[in-house]
ROMARDO-234980 format. One line per 3 residues: number of its first residue (from 1); their letters; for each residue x, y, z of C-alpha. Coordinates in nm, 2 decimals, decimal comma, padded with zeros to 4 digits. Layout:
N
NUM = A = X Y Z  ...
This chain:
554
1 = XXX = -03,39 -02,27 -01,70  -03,22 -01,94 -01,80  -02,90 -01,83 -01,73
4 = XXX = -02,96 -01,49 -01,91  -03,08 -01,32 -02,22  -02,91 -01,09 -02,46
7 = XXX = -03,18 -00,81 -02,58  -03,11 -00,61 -02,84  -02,76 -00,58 -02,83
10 = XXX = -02,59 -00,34 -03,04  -02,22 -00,27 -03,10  -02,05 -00,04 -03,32
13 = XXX = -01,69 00,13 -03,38  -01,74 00,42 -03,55  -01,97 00,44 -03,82
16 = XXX = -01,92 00,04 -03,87  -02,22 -00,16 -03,73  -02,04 -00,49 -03,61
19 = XXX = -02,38 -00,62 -03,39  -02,74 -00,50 -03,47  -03,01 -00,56 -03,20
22 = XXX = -02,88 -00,89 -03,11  -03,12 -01,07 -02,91  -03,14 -01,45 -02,80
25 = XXX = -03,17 -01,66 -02,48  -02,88 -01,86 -02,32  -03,01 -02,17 -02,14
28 = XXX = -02,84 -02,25 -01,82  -02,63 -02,59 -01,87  -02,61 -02,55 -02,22
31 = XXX = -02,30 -02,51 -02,50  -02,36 -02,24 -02,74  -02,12 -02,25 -03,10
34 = XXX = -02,12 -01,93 -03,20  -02,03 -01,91 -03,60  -01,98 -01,65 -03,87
37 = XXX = -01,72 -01,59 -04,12  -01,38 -01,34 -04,01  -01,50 -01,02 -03,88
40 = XXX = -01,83 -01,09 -03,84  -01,85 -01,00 -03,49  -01,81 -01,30 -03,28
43 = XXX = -01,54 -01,23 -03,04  -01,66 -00,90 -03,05  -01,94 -01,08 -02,85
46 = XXX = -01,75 -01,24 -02,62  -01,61 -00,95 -02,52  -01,96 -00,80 -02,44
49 = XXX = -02,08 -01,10 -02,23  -01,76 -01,06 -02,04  -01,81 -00,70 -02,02
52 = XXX = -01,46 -00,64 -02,15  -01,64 -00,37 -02,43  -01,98 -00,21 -02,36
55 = XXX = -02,23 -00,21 -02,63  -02,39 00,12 -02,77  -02,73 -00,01 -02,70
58 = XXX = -02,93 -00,31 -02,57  -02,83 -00,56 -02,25  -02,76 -00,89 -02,11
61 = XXX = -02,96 -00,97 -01,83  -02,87 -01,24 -01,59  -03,15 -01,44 -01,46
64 = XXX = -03,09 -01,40 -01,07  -02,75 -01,34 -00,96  -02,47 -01,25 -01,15
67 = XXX = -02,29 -01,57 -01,30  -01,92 -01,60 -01,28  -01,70 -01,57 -01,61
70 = XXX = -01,42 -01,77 -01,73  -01,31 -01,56 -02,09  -01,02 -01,75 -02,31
73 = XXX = -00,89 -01,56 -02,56  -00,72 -01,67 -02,90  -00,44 -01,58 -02,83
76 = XXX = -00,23 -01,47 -02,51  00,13 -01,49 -02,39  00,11 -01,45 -02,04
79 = XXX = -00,05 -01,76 -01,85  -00,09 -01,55 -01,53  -00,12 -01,69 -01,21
82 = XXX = -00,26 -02,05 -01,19  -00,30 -02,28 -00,85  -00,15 -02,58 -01,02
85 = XXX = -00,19 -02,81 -00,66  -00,59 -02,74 -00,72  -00,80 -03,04 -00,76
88 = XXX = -00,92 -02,95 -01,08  -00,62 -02,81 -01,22  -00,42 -03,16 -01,12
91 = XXX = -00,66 -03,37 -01,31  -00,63 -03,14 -01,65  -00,28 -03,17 -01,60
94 = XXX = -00,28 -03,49 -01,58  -00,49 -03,58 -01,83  -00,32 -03,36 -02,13
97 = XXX = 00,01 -03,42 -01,94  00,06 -03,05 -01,95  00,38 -02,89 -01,83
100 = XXX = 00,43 -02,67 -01,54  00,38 -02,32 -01,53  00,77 -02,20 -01,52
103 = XXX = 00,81 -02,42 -01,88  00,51 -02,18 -02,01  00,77 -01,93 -02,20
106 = XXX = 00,91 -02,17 -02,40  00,66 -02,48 -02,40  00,52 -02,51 -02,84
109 = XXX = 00,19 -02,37 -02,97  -00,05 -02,71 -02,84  00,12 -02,73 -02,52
112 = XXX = 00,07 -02,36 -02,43  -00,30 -02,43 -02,56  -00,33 -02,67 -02,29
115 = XXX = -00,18 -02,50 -02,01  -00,43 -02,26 -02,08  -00,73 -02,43 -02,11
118 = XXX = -00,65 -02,63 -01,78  -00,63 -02,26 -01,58  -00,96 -02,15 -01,78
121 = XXX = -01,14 -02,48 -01,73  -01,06 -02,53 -01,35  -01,17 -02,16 -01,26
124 = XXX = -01,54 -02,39 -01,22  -01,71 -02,06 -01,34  -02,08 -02,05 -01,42
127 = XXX = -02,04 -01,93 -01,77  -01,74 -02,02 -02,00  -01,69 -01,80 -02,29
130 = XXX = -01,42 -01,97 -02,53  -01,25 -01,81 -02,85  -01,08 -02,11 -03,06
133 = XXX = -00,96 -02,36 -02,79  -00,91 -02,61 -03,03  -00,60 -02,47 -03,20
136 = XXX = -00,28 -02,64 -03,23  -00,47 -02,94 -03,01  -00,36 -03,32 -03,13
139 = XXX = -00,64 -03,54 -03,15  -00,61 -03,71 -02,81  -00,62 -03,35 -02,64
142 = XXX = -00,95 -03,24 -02,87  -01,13 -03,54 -02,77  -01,06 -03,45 -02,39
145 = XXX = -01,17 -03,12 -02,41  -01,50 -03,25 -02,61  -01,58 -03,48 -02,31
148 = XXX = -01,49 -03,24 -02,06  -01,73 -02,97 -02,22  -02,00 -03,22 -02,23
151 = XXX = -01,98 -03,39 -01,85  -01,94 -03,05 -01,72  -02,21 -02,84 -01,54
154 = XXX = -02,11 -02,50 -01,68  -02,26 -02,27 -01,97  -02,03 -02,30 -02,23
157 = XXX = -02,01 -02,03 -02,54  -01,76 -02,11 -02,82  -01,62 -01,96 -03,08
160 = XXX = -01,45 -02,23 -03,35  -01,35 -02,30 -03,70  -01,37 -02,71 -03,60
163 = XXX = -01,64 -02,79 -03,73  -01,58 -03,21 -03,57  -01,57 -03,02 -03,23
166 = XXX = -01,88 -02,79 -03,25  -02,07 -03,11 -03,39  -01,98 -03,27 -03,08
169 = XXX = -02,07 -03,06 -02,85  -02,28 -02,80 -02,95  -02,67 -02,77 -02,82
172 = XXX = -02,75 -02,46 -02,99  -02,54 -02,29 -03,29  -02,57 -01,87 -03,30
175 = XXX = -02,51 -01,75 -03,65  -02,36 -01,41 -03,67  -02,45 -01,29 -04,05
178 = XXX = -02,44 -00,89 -04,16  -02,46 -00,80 -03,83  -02,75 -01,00 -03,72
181 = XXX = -02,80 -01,29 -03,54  -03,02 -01,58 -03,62  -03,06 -01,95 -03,33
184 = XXX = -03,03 -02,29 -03,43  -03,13 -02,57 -03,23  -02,89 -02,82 -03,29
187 = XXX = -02,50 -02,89 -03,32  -02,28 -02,79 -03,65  -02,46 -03,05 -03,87
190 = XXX = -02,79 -02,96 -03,78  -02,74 -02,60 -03,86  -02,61 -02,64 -04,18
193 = XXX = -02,95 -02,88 -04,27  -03,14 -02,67 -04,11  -03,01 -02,34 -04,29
196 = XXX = -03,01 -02,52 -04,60  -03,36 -02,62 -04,57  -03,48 -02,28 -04,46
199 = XXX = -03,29 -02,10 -04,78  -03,49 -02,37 -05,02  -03,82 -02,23 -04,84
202 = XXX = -03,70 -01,90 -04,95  -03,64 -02,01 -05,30  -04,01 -02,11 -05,35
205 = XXX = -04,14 -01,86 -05,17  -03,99 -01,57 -05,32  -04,04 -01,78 -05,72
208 = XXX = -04,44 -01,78 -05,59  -04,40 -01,45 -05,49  -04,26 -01,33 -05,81
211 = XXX = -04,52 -01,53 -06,01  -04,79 -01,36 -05,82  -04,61 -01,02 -05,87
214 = XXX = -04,57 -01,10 -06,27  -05,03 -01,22 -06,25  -05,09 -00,90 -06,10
217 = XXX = -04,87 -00,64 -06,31  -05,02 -00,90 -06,66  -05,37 -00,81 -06,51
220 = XXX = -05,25 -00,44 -06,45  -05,11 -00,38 -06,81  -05,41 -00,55 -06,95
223 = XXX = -05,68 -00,36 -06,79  -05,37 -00,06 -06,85  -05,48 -00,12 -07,26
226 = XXX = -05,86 -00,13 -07,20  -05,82 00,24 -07,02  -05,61 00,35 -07,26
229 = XXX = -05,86 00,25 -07,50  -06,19 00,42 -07,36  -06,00 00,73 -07,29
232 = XXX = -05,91 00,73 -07,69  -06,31 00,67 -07,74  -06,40 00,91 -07,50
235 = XXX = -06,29 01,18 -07,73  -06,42 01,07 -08,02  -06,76 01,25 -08,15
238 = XXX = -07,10 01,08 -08,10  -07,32 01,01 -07,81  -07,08 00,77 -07,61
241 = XXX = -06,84 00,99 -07,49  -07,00 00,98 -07,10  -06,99 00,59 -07,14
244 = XXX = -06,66 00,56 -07,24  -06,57 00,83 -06,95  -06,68 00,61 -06,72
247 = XXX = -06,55 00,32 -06,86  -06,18 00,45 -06,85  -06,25 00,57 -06,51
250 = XXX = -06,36 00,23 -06,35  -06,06 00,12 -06,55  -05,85 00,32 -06,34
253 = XXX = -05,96 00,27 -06,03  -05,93 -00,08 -06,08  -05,56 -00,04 -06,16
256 = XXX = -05,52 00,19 -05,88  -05,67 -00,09 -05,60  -05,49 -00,36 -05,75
259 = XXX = -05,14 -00,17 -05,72  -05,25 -00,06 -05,37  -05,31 -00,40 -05,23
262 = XXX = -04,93 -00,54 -05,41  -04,79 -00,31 -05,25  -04,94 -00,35 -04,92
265 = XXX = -04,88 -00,72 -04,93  -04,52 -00,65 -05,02  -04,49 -00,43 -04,78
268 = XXX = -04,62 -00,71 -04,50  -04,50 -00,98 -04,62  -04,19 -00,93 -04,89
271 = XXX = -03,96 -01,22 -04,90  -03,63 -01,10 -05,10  -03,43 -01,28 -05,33
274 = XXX = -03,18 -01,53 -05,18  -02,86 -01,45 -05,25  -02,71 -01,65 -05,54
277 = XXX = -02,49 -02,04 -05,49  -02,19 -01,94 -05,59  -01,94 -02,16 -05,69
280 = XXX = -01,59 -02,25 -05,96  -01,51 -02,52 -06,09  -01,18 -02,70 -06,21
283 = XXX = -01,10 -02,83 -06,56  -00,84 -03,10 -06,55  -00,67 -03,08 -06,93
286 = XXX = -00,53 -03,44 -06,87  -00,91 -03,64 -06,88  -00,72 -03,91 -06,73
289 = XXX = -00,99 -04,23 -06,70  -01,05 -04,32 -06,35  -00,82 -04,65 -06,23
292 = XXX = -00,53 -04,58 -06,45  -00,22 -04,55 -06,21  -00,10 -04,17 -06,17
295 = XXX = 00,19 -04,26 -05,94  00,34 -04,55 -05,71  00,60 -04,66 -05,43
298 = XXX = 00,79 -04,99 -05,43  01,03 -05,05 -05,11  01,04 -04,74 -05,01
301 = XXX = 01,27 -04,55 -04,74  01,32 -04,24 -04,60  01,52 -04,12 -04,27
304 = XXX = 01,66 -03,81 -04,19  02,04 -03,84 -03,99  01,98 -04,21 -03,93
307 = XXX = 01,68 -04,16 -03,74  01,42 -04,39 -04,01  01,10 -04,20 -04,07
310 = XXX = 00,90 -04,49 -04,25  01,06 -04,78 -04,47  00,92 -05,10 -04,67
313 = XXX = 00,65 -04,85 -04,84  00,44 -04,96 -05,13  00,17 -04,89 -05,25
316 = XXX = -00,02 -04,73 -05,57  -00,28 -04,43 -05,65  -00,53 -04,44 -05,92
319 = XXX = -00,63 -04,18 -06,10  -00,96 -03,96 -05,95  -00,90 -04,14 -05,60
322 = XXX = -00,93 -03,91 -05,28  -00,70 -03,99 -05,01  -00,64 -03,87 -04,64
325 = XXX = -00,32 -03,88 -04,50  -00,32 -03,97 -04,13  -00,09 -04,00 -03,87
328 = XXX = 00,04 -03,77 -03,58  00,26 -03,50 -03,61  00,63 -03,57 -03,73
331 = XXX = 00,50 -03,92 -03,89  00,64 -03,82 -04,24  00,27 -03,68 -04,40
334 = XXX = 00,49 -03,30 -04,53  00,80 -03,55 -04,62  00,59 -03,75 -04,89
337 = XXX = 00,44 -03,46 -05,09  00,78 -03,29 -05,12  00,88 -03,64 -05,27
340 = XXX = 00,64 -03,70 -05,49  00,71 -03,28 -05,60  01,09 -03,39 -05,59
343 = XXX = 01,23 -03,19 -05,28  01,32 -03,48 -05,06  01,56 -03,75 -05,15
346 = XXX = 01,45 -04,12 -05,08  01,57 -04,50 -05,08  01,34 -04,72 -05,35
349 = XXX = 01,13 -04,65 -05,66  00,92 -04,35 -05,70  00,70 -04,36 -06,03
352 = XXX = 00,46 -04,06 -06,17  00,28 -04,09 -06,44  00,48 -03,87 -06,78
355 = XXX = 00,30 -03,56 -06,86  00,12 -03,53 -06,55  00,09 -03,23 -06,37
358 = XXX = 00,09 -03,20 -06,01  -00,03 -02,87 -05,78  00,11 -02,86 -05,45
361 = XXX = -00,02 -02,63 -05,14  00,21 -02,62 -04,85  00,10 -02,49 -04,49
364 = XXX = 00,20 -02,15 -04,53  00,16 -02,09 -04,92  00,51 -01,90 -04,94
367 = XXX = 00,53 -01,96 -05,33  00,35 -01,68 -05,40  00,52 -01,33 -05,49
370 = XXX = 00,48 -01,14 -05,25  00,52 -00,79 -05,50  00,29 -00,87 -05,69
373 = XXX = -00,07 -00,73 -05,71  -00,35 -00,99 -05,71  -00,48 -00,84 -06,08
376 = XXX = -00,16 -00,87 -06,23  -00,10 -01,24 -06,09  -00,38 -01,33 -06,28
379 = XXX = -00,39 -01,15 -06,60  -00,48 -01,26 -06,92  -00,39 -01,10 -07,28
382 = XXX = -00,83 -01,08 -07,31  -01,08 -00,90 -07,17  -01,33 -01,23 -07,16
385 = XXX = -01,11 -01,42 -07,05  -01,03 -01,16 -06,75  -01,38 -01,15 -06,65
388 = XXX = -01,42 -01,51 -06,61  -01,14 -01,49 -06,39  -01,25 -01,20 -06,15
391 = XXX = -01,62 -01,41 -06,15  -01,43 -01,68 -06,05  -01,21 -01,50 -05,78
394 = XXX = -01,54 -01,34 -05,62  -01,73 -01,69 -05,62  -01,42 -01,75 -05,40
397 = XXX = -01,45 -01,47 -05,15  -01,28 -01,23 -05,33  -01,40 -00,82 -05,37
400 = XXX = -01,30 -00,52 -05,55  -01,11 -00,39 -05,30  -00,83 -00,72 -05,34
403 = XXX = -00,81 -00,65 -05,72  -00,49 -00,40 -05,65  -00,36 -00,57 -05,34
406 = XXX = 00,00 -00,71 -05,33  -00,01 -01,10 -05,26  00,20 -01,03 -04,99
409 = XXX = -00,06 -00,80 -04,79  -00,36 -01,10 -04,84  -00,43 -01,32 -04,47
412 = XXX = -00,31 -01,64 -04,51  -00,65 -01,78 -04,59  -00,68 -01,55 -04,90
415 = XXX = -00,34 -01,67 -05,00  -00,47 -02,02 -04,99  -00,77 -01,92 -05,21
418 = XXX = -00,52 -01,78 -05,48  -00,34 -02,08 -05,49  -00,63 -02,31 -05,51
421 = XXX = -00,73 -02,07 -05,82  -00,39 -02,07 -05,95  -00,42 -02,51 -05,97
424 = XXX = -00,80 -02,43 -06,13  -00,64 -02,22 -06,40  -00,34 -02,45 -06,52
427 = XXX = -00,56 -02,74 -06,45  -00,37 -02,97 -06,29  -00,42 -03,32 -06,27
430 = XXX = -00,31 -03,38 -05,90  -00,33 -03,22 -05,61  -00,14 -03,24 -05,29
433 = XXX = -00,31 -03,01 -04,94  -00,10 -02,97 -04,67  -00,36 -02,86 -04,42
436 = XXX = -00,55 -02,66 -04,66  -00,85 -02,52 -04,40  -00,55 -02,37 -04,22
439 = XXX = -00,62 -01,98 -04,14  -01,00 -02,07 -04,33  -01,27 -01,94 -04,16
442 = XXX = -01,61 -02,14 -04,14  -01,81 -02,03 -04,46  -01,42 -02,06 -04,63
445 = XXX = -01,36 -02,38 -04,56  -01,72 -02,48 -04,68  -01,64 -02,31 -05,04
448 = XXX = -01,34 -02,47 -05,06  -01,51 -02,81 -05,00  -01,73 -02,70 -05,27
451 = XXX = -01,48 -02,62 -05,51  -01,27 -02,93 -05,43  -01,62 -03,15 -05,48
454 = XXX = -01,57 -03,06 -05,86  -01,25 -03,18 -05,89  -01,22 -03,44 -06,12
457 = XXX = -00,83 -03,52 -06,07  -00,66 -03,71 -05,80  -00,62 -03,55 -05,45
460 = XXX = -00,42 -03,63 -05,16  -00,44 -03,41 -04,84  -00,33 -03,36 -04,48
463 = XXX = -00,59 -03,20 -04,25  -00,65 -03,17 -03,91  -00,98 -03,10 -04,00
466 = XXX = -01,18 -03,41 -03,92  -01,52 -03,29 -04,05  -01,35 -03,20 -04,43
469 = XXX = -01,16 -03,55 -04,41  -01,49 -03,71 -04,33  -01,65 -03,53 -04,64
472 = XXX = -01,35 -03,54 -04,85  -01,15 -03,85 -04,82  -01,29 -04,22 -04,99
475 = XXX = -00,94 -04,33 -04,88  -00,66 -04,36 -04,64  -00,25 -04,35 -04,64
478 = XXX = -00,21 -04,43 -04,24  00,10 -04,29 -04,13  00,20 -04,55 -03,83
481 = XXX = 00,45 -04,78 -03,74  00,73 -04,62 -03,92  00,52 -04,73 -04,25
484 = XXX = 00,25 -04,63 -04,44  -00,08 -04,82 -04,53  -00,28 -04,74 -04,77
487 = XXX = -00,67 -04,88 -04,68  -00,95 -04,86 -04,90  -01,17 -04,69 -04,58
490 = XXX = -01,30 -04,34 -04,49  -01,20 -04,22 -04,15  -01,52 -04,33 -03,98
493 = XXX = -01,47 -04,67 -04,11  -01,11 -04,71 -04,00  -01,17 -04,58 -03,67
496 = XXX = -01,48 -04,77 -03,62  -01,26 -05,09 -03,74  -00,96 -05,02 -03,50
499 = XXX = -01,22 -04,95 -03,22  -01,36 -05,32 -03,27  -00,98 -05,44 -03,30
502 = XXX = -00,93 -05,35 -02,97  -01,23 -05,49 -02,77  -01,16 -05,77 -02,98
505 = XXX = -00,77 -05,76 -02,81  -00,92 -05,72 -02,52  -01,12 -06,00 -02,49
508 = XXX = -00,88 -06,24 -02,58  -00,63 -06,07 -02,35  -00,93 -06,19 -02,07
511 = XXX = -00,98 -06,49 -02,19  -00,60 -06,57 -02,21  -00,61 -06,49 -01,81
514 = XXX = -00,91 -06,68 -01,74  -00,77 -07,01 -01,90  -00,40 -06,92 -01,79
517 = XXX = -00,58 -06,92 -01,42  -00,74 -07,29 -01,52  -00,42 -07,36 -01,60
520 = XXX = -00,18 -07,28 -01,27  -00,50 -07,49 -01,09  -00,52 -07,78 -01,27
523 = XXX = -00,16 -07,78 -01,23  -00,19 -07,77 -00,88  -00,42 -08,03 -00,84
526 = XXX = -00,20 -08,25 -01,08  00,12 -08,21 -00,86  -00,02 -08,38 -00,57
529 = XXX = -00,19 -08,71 -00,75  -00,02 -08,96 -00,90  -00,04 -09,11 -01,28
532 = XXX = -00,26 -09,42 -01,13  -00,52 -09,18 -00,90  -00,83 -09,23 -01,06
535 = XXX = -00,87 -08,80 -01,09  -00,52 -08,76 -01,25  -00,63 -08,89 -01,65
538 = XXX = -00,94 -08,65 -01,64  -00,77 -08,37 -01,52  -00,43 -08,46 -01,75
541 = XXX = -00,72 -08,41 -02,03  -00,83 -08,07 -01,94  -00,51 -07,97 -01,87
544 = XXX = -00,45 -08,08 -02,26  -00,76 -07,90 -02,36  -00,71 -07,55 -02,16
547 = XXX = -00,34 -07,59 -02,35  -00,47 -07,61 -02,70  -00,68 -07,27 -02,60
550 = XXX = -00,40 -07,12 -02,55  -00,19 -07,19 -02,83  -00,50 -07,04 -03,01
553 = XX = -00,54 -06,75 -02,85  -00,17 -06,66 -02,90
């Protein structure tokens, strides 16, 4: 079943195409991840499903009657005016224990994010069009809104830069590129396979394509010399001037069909040249052989006014490990890099390896100048060695138009980029991310994973991004306890681990009832025999018995 379908939708501002001839179906029941890098257009289409904007050209057309619409925006300060004694809205609140409405003004970023999604999500409209719900969510609040998405009856159409979230939820991904808009069956994971697969196609068929181009022209050049050749015959004296007339002139006509019929097939069926992989890579100057230590923590401490953050740390990092920090917000993950850079004072011994040089990336990148154009940041004393540079800043998203732009006028995402190119310069033997695909858009975060996959150093990150810890991390520090862990496990592993921990806990926990309940009635039973009652020995034994199970258990 339909809900609707979007024909040839076209939006522009201006002269600026932002849509061109959009067209797809939108099954009924279905969630729909709509992706594309900053600007491409995909609130833009939101907004015309909502019928917020009308489009220059094209349509949506509903299947039967007009479905209700539920649009959540990015951002938005008002809440507006919510039923919070609904049904629906009680169990949200509930669940993501989300304040009430008066507390909206000053409630932080995830809270807000919750209030509103619990008004959005317990309108119960037909279609649900939402622009990056998953901002500023914790973990627990994601995974609600992941099961709430997928139980419910709804059309949902999202627009996000979690890539975790989109893979678990997602039926169908629409890729907004140039303007256009290409449909994947499929959730994040599948679409990027898929897409990969499809641009491999492209790459052998245009390379065939070309081969048959380069036959054809060979075969046109060649049968080019023999005309040339009876033409230069055809004027010399002697009696076979007519046959080497029409010798040039067959010649010629052969050339002529065989150009005709290229360029009729290329004109049906041209397949142009994939755009190129681009990519940069880091050179570490300190070579440092993987499993030689680059730092280490013995015994230690840190509190701030008495309050003790983690204590009785220790643990060591080898060189070319990758390691996820993880633990919930306020846990201590920011604390430990400005440590390890020296910012933060500590109880205990903190050892780095001499001559070693560390890059650090904060969350908001303020360390850059802010005066200071993006050329002149980077400039060399040679012109080589400039033009390696500006290749290497366009492999990372970078155009003509940021050559002469102060750091300070770049997004946060582009500052991010510089940075990363800054550590790829000096190369720097560690580095420490401090949620590094903050402010990244989709195809950004996938070049920085890229980039990072070249990196030959140590790195240690902190990311709320579960898909680029997935990819990124071999290791764990677990931030928990008011200590830190460091496992030898990827985040899968340790969840999956933890997840049999506690089925494990809670078996014995049943098991300790079951034989405490054996217990209290053999007990009974006991209290009203006496030592020479034939019963009381065999049930003194299995009152012994049940006791030893218990020890056990505890």
């Amino acid at each position: 079943m339909l809900l609707g379908t979007i024909k040839h939708l076209t939006y522009s501002i201006g002269d600026t195409v932002i849509l061109n001839k959009l067209s797809a179906e939108l099954p009924e029941g279905s969630c729909i991840a709509v992706v594309g890098a900053n600007g491409a257009g995909k609130s833009t289409l939101l907004s015309l499903l909502a019928e917020e904007i009308m489009p220059v050209s094209g349509s949506v057309d509903w299947i039967g009657k007009k479905p209700s619409i539920t649009y959540f925006k990015q951002e938005q300060r008002v809440l507006g005016n919510v039923d919070w004694n609904g049904t629906d809205t009680a169990m949200y609140r509930s669940k993501w224990h989300v304040p009430k409405q008066a507390e909206y003004t000053f409630a932080s970023g995830g809270e807000r994010m919750k209030m509103r999604l619990a008004a959005a999500l317990s309108e119960g409209s037909d279609l649900v069009l939402l622009d990056e719900p998953t901002n500023h969510l914790d973990r627990e609040s994601l995974e609600e809104l992941i099961n709430v998405i997928n139980e419910g009856k709804a059309t949902y159409m999202i627009v996000s830069h979690d890539r975790h979230f989109i893979d678990k939820t997602a039926d169908f991904v629409f890729e907004i590129e140039h303007g256009k808009l290409t449909v994947y069956a499929g959730n994040y994971s599948v679409y990027r396979n898929k897409k990969s697969m499809d641009r491999e196609i492209q790459v052998a068929h245009y390379e065939q394509q070309q081969r048959n181009i380069a036959r054809i022209e060979g075969q046109m050049a060649q049968l080019g010399e023999w005309s040339a050749k009876a033409h230069a015959n055809s004027t010399k004296k002697g009696g076979a001037k007519e046959y080497w007339r029409m010798k040039a002139k067959k010649k010629d006509i052969q050339i002529r069909s065989k150009r005709t019929r290229l360029e009729a097939e290329l004109a049906k069926d041209r397949i142009d040249k994939p755009e190129e992989e681009i990519g940069v890579e880091f050179d570490v100057k300190g070579k440092r052989k993987k499993g030689h230590r680059v730092l280490e923590l013995k015994d230690v401490r840190k509190a701030f006014n008495g309050n003790e953050l983690f204590k009785n740390v220790s643990f060591t990092v080898q060189a070319g490990e990758r390691i996820a920090l993880i633990g919930p917000n306020g846990s201590g993950k920011s604390t430990l890099f400005k440590m390890l850079m020296g910012e933060e004072k500590y109880n205990g011994e903190l050892w780095l390896t001499n001559g070693m040089t560390i890059g650090y990336m904060s969350q908001t990148v303020l360390d850059l100048p802010d005066d200071v154009t993006l050329s002149d940041y980077f400039h060399t004393a040679t012109f080589e060695d400039q033009g390696m540079i500006r290749i290497q800043l366009t492999n990372l998203g970078f155009e003509e138009k940021h050559w002469q732009l102060r750091l300070g006028e770049l997004s946060q995402g582009e500052r991010v980029k510089v940075k990363l190119m800054q550590f790829i310069l000096e190369g720097t033997d560690v580095l420490l991310l401090d949620e590094p695909t903050n402010h990244l858009d989709l195809p950004s975060r996938e070049e920085m994973e890229k980039t990072l996959a070249t990196f030959p150093g140590t790195l240690l990150f902190a990311s709320h991004d579960r898909y680029f810890t997935e990819r990124m991390a071999t290791g764990l520090l677990v931030f928990e306890n008011e200590n830190i862990r460091k496992l030898p496990l990827t985040l899968n592993e340790w969840e999956g681990r933890k997840a049999a921990t506690a089925q494990s806990s809670s078996s014995i926990a049943e098991e300790r009832l079951r034989i405490e309940t054996e217990l209290q009635a053999v007990l009974g039973k006991l209290s009203m025999l006496k030592s020479g009652d034939p019963s009381y020995s065999k049930l003194d034994q299995e009152f012994n018995a049940l006791s030893r199970k218990m020890r056990e258990l505890m």
